[in-house]
N, CA, C and O of each residue as an XYZ file, in Angstrom:
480
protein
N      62.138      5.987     76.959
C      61.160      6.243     77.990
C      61.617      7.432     78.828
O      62.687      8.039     78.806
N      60.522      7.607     79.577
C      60.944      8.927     80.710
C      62.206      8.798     81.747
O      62.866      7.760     81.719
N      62.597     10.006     82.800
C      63.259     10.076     83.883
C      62.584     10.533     84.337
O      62.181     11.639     83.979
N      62.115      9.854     85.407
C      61.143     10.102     86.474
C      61.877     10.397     87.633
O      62.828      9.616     87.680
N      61.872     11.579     89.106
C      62.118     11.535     90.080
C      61.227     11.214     91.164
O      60.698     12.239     91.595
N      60.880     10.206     91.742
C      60.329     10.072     92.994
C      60.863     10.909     94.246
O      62.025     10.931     94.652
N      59.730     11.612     94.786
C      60.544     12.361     96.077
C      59.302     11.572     97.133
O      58.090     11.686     96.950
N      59.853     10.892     98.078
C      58.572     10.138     98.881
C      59.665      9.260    100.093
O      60.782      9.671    100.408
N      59.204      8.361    100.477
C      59.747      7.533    101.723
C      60.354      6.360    101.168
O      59.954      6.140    100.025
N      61.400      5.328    101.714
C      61.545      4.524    100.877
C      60.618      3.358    100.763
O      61.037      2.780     99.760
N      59.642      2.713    101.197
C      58.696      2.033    101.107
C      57.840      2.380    100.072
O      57.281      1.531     99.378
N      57.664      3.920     99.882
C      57.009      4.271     98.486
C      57.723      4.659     97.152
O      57.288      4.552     96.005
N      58.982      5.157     97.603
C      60.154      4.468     96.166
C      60.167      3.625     95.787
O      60.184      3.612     94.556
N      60.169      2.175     96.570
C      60.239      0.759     96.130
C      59.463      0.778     95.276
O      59.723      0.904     94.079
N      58.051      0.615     95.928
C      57.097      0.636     95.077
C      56.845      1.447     93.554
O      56.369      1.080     92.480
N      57.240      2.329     93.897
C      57.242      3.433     92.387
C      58.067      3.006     91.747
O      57.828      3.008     90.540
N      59.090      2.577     92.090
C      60.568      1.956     91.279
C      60.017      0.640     90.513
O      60.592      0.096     89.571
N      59.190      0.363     90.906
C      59.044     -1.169     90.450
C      57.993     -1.153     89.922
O      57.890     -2.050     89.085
N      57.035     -0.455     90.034
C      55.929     -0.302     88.253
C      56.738      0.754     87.628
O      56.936      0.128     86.587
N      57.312      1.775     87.455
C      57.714      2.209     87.055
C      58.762      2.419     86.219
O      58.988      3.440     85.570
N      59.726      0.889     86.277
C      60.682      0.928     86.191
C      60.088     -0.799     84.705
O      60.345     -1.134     83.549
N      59.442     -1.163     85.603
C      58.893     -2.379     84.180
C      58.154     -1.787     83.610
O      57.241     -2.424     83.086
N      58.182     -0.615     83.473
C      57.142      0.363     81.801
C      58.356      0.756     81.178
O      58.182      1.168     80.031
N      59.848      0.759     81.684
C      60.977      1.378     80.737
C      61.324      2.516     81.471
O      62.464      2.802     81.105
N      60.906      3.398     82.400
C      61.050      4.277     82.843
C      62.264      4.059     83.754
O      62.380      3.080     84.492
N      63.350      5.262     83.619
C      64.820      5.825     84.872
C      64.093      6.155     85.794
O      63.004      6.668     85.536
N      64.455      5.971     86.964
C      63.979      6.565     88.146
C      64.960      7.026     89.435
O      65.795      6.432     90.118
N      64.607      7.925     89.419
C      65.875      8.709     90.557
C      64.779      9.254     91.684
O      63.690      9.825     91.633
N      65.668      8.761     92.735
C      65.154      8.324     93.912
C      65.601      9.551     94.935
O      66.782      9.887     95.023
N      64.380     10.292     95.823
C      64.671     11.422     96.723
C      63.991     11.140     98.190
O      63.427     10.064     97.993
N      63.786     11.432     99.265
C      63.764     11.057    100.406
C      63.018     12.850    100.844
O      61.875     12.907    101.299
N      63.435     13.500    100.732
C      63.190     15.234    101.024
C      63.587     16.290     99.905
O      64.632     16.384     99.260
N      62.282     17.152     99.871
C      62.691     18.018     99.103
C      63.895     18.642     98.343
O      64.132     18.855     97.154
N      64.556     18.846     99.500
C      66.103     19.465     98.968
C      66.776     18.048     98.402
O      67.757     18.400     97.748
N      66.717     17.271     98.387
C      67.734     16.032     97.672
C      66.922     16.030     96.690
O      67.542     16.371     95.683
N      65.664     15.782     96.432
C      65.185     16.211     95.137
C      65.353     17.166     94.044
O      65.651     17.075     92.853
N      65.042     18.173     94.902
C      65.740     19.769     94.116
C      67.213     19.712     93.693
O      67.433     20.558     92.826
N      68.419     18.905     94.061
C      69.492     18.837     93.967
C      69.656     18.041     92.933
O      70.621     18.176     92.181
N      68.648     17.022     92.748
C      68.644     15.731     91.456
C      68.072     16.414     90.706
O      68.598     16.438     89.594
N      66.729     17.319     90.876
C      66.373     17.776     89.406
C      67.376     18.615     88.569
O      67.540     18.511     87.353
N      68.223     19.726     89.672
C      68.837     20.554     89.471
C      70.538     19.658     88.024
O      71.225     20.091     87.099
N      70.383     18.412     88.728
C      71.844     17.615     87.924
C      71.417     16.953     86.786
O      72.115     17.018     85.774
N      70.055     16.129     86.792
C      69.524     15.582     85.752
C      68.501     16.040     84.785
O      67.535     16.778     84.979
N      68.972     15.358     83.529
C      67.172     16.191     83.051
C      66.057     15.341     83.298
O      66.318     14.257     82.776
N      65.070     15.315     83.779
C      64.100     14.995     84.684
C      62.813     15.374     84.061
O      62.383     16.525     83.983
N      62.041     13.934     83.475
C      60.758     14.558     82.545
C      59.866     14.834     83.400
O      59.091     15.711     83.017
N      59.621     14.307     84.697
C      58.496     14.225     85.783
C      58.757     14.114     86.792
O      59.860     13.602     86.981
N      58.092     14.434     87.795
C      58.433     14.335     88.887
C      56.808     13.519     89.903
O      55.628     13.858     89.825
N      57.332     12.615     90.598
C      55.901     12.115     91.754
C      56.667     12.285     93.053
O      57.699     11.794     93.511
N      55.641     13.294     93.530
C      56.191     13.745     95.175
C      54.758     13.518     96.202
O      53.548     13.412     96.000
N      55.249     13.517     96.848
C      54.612     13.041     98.356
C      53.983     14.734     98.629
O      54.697     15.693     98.336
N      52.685     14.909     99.172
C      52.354     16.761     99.636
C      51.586     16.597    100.975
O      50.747     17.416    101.349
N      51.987     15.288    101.794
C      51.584     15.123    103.109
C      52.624     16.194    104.039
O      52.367     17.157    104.762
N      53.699     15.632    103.702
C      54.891     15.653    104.586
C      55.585     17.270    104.373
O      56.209     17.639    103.378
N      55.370     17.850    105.242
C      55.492     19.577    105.574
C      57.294     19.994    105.110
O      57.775     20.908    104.440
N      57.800     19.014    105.725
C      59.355     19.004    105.489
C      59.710     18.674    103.911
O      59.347     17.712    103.234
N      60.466     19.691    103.589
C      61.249     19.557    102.085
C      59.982     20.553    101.588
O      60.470     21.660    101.814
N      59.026     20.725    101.201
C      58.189     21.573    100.572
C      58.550     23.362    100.570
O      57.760     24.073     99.949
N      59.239     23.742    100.978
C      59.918     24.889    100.663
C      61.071     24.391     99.598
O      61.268     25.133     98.636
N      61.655     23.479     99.679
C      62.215     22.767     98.647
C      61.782     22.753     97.328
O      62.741     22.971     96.587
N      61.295     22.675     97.043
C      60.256     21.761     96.124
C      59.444     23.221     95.251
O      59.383     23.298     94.024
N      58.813     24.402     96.329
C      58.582     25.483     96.297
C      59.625     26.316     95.674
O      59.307     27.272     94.967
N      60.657     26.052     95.862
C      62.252     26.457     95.073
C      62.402     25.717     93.765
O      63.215     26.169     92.959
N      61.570     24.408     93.398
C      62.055     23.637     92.588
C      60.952     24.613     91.719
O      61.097     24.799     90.511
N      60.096     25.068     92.320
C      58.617     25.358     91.126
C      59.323     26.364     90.421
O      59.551     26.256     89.217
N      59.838     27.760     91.395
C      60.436     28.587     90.951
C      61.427     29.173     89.691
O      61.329     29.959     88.749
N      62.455     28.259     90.305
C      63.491     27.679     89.283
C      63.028     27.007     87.974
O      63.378     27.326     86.837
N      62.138     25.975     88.347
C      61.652     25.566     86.959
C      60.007     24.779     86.845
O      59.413     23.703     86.919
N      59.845     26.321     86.600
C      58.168     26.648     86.270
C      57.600     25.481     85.135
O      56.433     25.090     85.167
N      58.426     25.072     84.305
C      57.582     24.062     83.362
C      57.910     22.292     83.522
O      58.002     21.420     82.657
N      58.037     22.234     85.097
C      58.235     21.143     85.458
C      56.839     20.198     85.365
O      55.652     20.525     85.367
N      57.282     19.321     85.309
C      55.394     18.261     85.102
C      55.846     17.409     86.413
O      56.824     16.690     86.618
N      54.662     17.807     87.266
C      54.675     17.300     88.374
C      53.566     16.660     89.221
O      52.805     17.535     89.636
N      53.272     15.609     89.555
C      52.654     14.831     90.278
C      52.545     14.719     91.627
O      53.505     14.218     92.213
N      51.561     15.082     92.282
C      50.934     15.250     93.982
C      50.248     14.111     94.222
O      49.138     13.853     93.758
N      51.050     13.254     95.117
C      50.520     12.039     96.138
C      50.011     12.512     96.898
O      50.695     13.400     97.409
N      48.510     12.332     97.557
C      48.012     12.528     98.432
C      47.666     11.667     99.579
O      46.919     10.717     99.346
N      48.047     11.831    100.649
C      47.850     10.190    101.747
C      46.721      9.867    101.958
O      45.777     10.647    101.835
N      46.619      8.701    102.301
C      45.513      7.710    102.400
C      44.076      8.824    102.609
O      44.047      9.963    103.076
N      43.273      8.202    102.210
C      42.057      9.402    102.485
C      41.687     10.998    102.200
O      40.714     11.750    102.264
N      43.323     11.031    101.787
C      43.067     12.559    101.585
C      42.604     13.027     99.995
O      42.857     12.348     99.000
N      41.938     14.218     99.979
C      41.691     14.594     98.905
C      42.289     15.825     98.459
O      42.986     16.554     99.164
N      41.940     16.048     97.090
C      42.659     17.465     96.424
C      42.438     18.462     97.313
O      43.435     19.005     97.788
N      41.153     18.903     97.715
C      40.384     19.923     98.480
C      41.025     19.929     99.836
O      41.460     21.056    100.074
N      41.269     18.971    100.936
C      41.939     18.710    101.737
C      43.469     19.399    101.648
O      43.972     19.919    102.644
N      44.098     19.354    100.461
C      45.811     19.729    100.506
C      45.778     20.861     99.566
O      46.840     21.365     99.199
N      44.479     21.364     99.088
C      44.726     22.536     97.688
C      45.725     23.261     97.838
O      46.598     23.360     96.975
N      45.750     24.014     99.214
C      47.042     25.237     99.589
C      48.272     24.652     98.961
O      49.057     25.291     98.260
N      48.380     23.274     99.298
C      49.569     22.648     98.941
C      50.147     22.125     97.354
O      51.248     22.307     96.836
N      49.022     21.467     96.878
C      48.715     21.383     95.587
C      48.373     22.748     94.607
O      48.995     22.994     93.573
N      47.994     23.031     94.791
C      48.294     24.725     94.418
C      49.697     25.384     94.274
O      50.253     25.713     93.227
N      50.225     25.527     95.766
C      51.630     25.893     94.935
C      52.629     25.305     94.674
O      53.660     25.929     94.423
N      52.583     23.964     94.665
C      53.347     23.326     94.031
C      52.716     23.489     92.471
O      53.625     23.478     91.641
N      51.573     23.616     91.970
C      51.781     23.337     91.027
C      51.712     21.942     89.927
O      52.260     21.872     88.827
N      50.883     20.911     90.585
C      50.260     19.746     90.542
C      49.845     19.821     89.631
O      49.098     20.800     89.621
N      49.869     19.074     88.249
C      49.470     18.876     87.202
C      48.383     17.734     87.158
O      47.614     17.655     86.199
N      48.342     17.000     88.038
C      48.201     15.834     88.325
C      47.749     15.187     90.220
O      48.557     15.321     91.139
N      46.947     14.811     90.328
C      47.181     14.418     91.723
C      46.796     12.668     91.772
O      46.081     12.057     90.978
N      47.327     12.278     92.641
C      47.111     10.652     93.136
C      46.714     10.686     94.405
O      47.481     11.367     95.086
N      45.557     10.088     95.179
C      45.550      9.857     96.641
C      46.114      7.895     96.667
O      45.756      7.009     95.892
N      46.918      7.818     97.670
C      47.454      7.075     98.045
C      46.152      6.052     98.700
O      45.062      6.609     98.829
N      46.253      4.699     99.075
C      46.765      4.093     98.314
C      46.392      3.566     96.348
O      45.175      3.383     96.313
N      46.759      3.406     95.466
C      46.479      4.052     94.139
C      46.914      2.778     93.510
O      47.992      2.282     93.838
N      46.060      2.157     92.532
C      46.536      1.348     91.786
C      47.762      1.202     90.725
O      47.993      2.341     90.317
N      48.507      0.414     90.206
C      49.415      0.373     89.313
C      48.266      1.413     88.025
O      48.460      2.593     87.732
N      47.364      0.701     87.590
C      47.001      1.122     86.549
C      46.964      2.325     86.704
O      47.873      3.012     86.240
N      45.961      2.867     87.360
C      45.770      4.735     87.817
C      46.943      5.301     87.418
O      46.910      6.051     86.442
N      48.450      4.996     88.235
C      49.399      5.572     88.261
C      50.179      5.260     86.680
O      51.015      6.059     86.257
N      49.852      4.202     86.009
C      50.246      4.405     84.695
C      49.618      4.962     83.843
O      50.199      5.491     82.896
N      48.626      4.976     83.936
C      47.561      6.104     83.216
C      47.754      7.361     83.618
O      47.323      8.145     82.773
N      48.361      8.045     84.833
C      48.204      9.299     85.158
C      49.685     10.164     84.461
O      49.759     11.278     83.944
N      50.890      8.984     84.743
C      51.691      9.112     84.115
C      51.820      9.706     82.943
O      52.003     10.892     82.670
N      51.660      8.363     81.985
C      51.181      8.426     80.442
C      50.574      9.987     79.961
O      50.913     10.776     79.079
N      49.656      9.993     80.864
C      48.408     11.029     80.412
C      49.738     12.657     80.827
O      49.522     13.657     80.142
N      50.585     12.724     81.565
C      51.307     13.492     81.938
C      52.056     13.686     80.872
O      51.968     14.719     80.208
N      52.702     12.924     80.651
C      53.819     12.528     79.850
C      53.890     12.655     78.381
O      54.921     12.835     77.732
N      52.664     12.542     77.916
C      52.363     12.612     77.039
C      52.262     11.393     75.966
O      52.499     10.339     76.558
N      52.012     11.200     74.693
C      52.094      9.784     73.866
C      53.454      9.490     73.996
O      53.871      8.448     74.501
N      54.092     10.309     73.589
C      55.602     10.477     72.821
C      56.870      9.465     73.420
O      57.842      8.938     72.879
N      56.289      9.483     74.941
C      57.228      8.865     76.315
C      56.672      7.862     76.000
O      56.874      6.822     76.626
C-alpha cells in the first residue's frame, strides 16, 4: 500500500490515521508545512493530504511544489469552503485533488484510490 503524509492538526491526523491506516496505508504525520517538507524531503512519500485553510507552513509546502513538481497532492478545504473560495491557494500548490472538510470516509477513499492510482 501507499505512504501517505498528512500535514493538518492533530484532531485531523487522528482521524486520517485511522481510515487510512485500516486500508493498509503508512502514514506520516505533520503539524506545519516545514515538518512536512522535512518528512517528504527523508521519506519516499506517494501522497500527500494537507490542510489550505491555514496561511502558516504554505510557503513550505510552496518549497515542497518546487523541489518536487510530481508530487500527488491533496487540498482539504474547511468546513464550507469551496475550490473557488481557496483557488489562489489550490492553484499553487498544485492540488490534484481537493476535499472540503467535513468529508466522508468513503469520499476520502475514493479520492485517494482515484489519486493513487489501481496499482496502490
Amino acid at each position: 500500500m501507499a505512504r501517505i503524509l498528512v500535514i493538518d492538526d492533530v484532531v485531523a491526523q487522528a482521524f486520517l490515521r485511522t481510515f487510512l491506516q485500516r486500508e493498509g496505508h503508512e502514514v506520516l504525520a505533520a503539524q506545519t508545512g516545514s515538518e512536512g517538507l522535512r518528512l517528504f524531503r527523508t521519506n519516499a512519500v506517494d501522497l500527500i493530504l494537507t490542510t489550505v485553510s491555514n496561511i502558516y507552513g504554505l510557503e513550505a509546502l510552496a518549497q515542497l511544489r518546487t523541489e518536487f513538481p510530481q508530487a500527488k497532492l491533496i487540498g482539504m478545504l474547511p468546513p464550507g469552503g469551496t475550490e473557488e473560495d481557496f483557488r489562489p491557494v489550490v492553484q499553487s500548490l498544485r492540488a490534484q485533488r481537493t476535499l472540503t472538510k467535513p468529508f466522508k470516509r468513503k469520499e476520502l477513499l475514493e479520492t485517494v484510490s482515484a489519486l493513487l492510482g489501481a496499482n496502490q
